[in-house]
C-alpha positions as CSV (number, residue, x, y, z in Angstrom):
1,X,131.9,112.3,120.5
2,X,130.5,112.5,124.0
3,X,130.5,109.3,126.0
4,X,128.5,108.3,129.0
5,X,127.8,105.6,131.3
6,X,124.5,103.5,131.8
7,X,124.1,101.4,134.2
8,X,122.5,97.6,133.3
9,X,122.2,93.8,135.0
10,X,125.2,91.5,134.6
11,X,122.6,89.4,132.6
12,X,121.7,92.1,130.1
13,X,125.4,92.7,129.6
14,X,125.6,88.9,128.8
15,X,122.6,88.7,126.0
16,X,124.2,92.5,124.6
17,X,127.7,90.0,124.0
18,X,125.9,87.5,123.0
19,X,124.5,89.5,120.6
20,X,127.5,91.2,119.1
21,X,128.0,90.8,115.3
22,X,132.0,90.4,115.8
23,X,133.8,91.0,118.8
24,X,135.2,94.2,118.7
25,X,132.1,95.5,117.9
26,X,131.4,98.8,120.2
27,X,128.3,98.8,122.4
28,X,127.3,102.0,120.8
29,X,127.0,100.5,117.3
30,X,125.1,97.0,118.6
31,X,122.8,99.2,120.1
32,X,122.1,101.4,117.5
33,X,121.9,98.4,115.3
34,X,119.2,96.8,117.5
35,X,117.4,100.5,117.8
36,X,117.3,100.4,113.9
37,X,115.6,97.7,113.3
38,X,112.8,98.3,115.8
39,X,112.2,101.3,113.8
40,X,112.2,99.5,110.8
41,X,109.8,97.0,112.6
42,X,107.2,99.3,113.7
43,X,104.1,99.4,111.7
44,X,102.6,102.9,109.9
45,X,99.6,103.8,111.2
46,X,98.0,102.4,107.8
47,X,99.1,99.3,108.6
48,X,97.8,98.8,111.9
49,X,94.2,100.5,110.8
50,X,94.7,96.9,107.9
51,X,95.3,95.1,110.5
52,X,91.9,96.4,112.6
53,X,90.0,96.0,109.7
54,X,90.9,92.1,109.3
55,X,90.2,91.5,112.6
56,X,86.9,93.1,112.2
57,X,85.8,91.3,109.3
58,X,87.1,88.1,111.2
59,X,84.8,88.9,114.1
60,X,81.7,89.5,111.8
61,X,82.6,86.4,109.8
62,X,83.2,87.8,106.5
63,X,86.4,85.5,106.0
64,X,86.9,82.1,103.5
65,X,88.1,78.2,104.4
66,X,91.7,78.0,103.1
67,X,89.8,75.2,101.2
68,X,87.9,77.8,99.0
69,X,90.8,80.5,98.5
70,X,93.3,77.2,97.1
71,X,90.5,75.9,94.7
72,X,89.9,79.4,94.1
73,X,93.8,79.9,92.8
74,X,94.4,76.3,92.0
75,X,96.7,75.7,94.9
76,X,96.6,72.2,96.0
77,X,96.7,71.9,99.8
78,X,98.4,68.6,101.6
């Protein structure tokens, strides 16, 4: 495998360790790790149009109380 160098704040270095899963863990897999789960975080592009279209109906007031959607499934709210 090729290796490089990349060059980063003494304080980034210290949240990467701090950040380690155990200690021997290579910098190469932590950041891979941390790369994976921002993919895995993203949102699909359906998703964010979901998310438009809520916010849309919230702006033109087609929403409910939380009051009516827990009668509504026989939740009881405290």
């Amino acid at each position: 495998m090729e290796k490089t160098t990349i060059q980063i704040n003494f304080e980034t270095l210290e949240r990467l360790k701090s950040l380690k899963n155990f200690e021997r863990q290579s910098y190469d897999e932590l950041l891979n790790s941390l790369i994976n789960n921002c993919e895995e975080e993203s949102l699909s592009e359906e998703e964010i149009n979901e998310i438009q279209k809520g916010l849309e109906d919230v702006k033109k007031g087609r929403v409910y109380p939380i009051e009516v959607v827990a009668r509504e499934l026989g939740i009881a709210l405290k």
